[in-house]
C-alpha positions in Angstrom: -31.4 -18.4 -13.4 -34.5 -15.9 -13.8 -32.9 -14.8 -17.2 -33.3 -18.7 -18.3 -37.2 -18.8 -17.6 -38.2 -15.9 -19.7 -35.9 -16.2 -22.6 -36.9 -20.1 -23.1 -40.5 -20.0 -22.2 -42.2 -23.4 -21.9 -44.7 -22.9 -24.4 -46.4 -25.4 -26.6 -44.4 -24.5 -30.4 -45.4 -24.5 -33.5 -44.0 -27.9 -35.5 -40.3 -28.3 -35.7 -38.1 -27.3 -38.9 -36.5 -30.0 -40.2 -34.8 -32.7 -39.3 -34.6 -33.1 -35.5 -33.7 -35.2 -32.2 -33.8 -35.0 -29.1 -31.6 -34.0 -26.6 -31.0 -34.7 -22.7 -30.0 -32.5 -20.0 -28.9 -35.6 -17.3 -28.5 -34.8 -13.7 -25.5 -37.3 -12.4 -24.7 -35.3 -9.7 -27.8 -34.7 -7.5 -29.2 -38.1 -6.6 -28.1 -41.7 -5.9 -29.2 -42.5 -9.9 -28.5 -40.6 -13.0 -32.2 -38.6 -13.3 -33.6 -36.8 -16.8 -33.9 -33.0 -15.9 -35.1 -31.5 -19.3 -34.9 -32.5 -22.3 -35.4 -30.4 -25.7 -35.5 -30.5 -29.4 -32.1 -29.2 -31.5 -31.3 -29.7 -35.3 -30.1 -33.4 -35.8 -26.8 -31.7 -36.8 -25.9 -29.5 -34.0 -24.1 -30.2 -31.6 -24.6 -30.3 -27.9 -23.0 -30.3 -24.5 -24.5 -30.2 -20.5 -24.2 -31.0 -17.1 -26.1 -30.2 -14.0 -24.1 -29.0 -11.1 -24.7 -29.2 -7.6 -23.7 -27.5 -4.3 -20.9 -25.3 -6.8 -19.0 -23.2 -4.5 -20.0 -19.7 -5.3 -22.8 -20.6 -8.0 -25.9 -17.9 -8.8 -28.2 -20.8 -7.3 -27.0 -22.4 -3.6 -28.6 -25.9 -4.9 -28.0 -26.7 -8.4 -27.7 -25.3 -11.7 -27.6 -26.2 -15.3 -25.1 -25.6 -17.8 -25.9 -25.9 -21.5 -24.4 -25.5 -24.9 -25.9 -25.9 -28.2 -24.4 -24.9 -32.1 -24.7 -25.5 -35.7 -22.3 -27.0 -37.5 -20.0 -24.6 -38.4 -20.3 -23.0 -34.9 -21.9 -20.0 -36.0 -25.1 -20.2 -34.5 -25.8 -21.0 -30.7 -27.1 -21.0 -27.5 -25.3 -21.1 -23.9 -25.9 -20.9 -20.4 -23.3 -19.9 -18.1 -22.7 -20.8 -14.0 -23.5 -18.1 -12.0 -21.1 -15.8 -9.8 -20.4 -14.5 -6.7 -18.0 -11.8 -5.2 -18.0 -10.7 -1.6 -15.8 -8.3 0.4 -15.8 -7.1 3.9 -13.4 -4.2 5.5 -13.3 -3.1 8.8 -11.1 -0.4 10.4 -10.8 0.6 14.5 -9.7 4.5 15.3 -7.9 4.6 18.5 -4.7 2.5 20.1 -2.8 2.0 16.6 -1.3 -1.2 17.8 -4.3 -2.8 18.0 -5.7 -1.1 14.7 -2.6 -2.5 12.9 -3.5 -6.0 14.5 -7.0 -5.7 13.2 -5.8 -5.2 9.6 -3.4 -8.1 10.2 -6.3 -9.9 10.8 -8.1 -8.2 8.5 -5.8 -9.5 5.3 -5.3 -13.1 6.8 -8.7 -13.5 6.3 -8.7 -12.1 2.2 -5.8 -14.4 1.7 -7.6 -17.7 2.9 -10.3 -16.7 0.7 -8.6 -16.2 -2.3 -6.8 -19.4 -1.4 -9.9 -21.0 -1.3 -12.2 -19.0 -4.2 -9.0 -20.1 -7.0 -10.1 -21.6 -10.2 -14.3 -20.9 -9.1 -16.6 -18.7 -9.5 -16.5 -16.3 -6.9 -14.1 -13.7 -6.3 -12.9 -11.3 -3.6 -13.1 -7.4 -4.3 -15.1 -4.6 -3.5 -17.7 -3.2 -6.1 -17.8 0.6 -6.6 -19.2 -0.1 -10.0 -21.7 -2.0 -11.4 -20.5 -2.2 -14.7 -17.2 -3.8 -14.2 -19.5 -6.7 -13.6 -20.4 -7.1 -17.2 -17.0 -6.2 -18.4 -15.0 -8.3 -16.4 -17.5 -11.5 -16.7 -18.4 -11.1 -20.3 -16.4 -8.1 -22.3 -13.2 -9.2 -20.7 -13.9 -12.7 -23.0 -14.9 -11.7 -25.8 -12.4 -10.2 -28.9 -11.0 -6.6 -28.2 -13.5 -5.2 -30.9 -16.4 -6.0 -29.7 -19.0 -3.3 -29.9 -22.0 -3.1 -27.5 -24.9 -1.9 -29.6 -28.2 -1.8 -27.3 -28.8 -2.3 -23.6 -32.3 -3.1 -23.0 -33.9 -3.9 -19.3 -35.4 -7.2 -18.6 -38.3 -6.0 -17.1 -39.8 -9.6 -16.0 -36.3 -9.9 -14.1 -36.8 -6.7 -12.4 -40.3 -6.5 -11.6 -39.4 -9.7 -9.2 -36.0 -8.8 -7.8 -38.6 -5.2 -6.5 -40.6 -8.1 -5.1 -38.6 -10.2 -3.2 -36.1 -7.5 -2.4 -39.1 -5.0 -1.2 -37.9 -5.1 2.2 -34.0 -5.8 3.3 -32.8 -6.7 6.4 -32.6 -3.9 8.7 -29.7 -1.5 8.8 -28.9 -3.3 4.9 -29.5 -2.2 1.2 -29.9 -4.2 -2.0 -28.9 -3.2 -5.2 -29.9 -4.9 -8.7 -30.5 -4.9 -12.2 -31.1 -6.9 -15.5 -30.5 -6.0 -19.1 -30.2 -7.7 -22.3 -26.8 -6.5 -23.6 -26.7 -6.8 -27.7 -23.0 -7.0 -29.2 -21.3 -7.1 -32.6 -17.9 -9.0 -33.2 -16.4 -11.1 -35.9 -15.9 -14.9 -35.4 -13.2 -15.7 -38.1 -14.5 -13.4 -41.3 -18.1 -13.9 -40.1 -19.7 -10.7 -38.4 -21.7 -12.3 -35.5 -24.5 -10.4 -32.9 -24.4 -11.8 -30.0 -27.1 -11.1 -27.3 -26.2 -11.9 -23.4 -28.9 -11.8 -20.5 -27.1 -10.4 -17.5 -29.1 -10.3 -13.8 -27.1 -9.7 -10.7 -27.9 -8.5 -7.3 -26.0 -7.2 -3.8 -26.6 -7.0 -0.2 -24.3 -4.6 1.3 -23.9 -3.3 5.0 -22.3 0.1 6.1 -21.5 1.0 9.5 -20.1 4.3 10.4 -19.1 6.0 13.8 -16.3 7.7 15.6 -14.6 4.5 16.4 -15.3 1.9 13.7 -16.3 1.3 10.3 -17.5 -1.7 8.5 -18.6 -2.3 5.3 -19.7 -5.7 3.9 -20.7 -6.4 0.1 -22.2 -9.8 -1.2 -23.0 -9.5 -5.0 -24.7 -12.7 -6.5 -24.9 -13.0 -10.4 -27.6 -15.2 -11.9 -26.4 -17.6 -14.1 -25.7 -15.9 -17.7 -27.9 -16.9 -20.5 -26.1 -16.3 -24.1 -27.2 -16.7 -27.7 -25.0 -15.7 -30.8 -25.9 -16.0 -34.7 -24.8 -14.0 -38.1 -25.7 -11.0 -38.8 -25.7 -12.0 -42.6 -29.0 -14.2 -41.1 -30.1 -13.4 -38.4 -33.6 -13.8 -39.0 -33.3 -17.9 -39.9 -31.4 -17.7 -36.7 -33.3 -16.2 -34.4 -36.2 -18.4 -35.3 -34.0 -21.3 -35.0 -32.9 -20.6 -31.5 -36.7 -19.1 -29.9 -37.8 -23.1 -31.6 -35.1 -24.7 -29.1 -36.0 -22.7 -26.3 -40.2 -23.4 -27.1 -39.5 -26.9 -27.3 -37.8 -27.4 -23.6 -39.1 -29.5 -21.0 -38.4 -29.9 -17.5 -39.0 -33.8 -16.4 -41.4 -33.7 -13.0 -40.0 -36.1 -11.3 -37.4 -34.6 -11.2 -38.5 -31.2 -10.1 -40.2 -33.1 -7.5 -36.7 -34.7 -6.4 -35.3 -31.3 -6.3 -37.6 -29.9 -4.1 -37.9 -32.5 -1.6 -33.8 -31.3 -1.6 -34.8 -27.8 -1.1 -37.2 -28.4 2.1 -34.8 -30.7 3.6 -32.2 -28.2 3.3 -34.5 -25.2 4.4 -35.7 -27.8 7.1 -32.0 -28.4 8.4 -31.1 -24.7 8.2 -33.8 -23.5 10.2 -33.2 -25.9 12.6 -29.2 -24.7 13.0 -30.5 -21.3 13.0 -33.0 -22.3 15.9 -29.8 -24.0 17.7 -27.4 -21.1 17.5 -30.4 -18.5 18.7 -31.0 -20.7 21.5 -27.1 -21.1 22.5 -26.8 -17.6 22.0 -29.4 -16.8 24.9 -27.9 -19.2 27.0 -24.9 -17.4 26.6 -26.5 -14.4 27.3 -28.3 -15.3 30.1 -24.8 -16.8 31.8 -23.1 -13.3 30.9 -25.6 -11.6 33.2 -25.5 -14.3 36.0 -21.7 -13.7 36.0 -22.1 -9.9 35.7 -24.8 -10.1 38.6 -22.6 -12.1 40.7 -19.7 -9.3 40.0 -22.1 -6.8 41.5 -22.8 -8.5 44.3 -19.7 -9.4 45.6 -18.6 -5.5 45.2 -21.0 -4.5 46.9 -20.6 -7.3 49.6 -17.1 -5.8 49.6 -17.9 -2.2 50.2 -20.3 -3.0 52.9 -17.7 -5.4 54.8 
C-alpha cells in the first residue's frame, strides 16, 4: 500500500510518448454502482488488467485494495501490484497436571486446523516467523525461476520513516517489528535477460509471555501489498522511463475517495461502538463476579459465627 504512493507519485508529467489511451481502474465491488477509482495513461498497445477488491480475507489493507497489471506487447516490459498478506500464529503451553497440558495442546491444534481450513486458497497463512527473510523468499523468490539472482537491496526510507511513526508506541507488554526494501533481481524470461525490481513493506505485532506456569506467544505479521516492475536489461533505460510516465500520469477519482472514506468512518464508527459494548459487558461482568464473591464471604462468615 505505502510502497504504491511513493513509487507512482501523483505528479503533474511531462507530455506523453507516443501514442496513448487511457485506462480505468473500476471499483465493482465497493458500492451499489460500478465507480471510476483511478484512471491512468499506458501505451495504446499494452495491455492491461485490474480489479479493486474489497473486505479480502487476509488483505495488507482491512478495506479495499487495488490490483493492477500493465505490459508491452511482447510481455517484456511491466508493471504489477500484488494483494497484500497476512500470517498469524499463536502457541500456548501450561506446566503442571500433564492431563490438562495435553488437553490444552488438543485444543491448541483444533484451533490451527480450522484456520488452515479456513485461510486455503487466500492470502494469509498460519506459521510462526523466526525469520524475516523467509517472507520475501516464500512470497516472491519461491515464484520466480530457480536462477534468479538478487542484485541490490535498498531501504525505502519514505516507508520506514512512517512505520517509526505510527508504530512509535506499541501496545503495552507488545513489540513491532518492520521493514521496507526495494529488492533488485536478474532472471531470464525466455532468451531475454530481464531486471526486475519488487517493493516489499511488511510489519508484525507480536506478544510474549513467560512465567513458571505458562507461556504464550502470539505473532500477527501484515504485508503491504507488493508493488513490482520488470523490463530488459538490453533497455532498460527506454524502460524505466516508460514505466515512471505510467506511474506520473495516475489519478485517483475524488469521488471516489470520498465514497471510500465515508466507508472507513462508518466502519471506525461501528467498531468503536462494539468495542464500547464489550467494555461495558465486561464490567458488568465484573461487577456481578464480585457481588457473587462478596455474597460467598458473607455467608462463610455467617456460617462460622452460627
Amino acid at each position: 500500500m505505502r510502497a504504491f504512493w511513493i513509487v507512482f507519485a501523483v505528479v503533474i508529467a511531462a507530455p506523453l510518448w507516443g501514442q496513448t489511451r487511457t485506462f480505468e481502474v473500476v471499483d465493482r465491488q465497493g458500492f451499489d454502482e460500478q465507480i471510476v477509482a483511478m484512471t491512468m495513461e499506458i501505451p495504446e498497445t499494452w495491455k492491461a488488467t485490474r480489479e479493486v477488491l474489497w473486505s479480502k480475507l487476509c488483505s495488507g489493507n482491512p478495506l479495499y485494495e487495488i490490483t493492477l497489471t500493465i505490459s508491452s506487447p511482447d510481455g517484456l516490459t511491466g508493471a504489477r501490484m500484488l494483494p497484500g498478506h497476512q500470517i498469524i500464529w499463536s502457541h500456548h503451553e501450561m506446566a503442571g497436571d500433564p492431563g490438562m497440558a495435553q488437553l490444552w495442546q488438543s485444543q491448541q491444534e483444533a484451533e490451527r486446523n480450522r484456520l488452515r481450513t479456513e485461510f486455503q486458497g487466500s492470502n494469509c497463512y498460519l506459521a510462526p516467523l523466526r525469520d524475516a527473510q523467509v517472507l520475501f523468499r516464500n512470497l516472491v523468490l519461491a515464484k520466480r525461476p530457480a536462477d534468479t539472482q538478487v542484485t541490490s537491496t535498498k531501504p525505502i526510507q519514505p516507508v520506514l520513516d512512517s512505520y517509526k511513526q505510527i508504530f512509535a508506541q506499541p501496545a503495552p507488554g507488545s513489540q513491532v517489528f518492520f521493514d521496507a526494501n526495494t529488492h533488485e533481481m536478474n532472471y531470464k524470461m525466455g532468451n531475454t535477460p530481464i531486471t526486475e525490481r519488487v517493493n516489499f513493506s511488511w510489519y508484525m505485532f507480536q506478544t510474549e509471555t513467560r512465567d513458571p506456569g505458562y507461556y504464550m506467544l502470539t505473532q500477527r505479521t501484515i504485508v503491504d501489498p507488493i508493488q513490482i516492475d520488470w523490463f530488459p536489461v538490453a533497455r532498460a533505460q527506454t524502460a524505466i522511463a516508460t514505466l515512471d510516465q505510467i506511474g506520473k500520469s495516475i489519478r485517483y477519482k475524488e469521488d471516489w475517495q470520498k465514497k471510500v472514506t465515508e466507508v472507513r468512518e462508518k466502519r471506525a464508527k461501528k467498531t468503536k461502538e462494539e468495542n464500547e459494548k464489550i467494555a461495558r459487558e465486561r464490567k458488568r461482568e465484573l461487577k456481578d463476579r464480585e457481588r457473587r464473591s462478596d455474597k460467598r464471604h458473607r455467608d462463610f462468615l455467617r456460617q462460622i459465627w452460627q
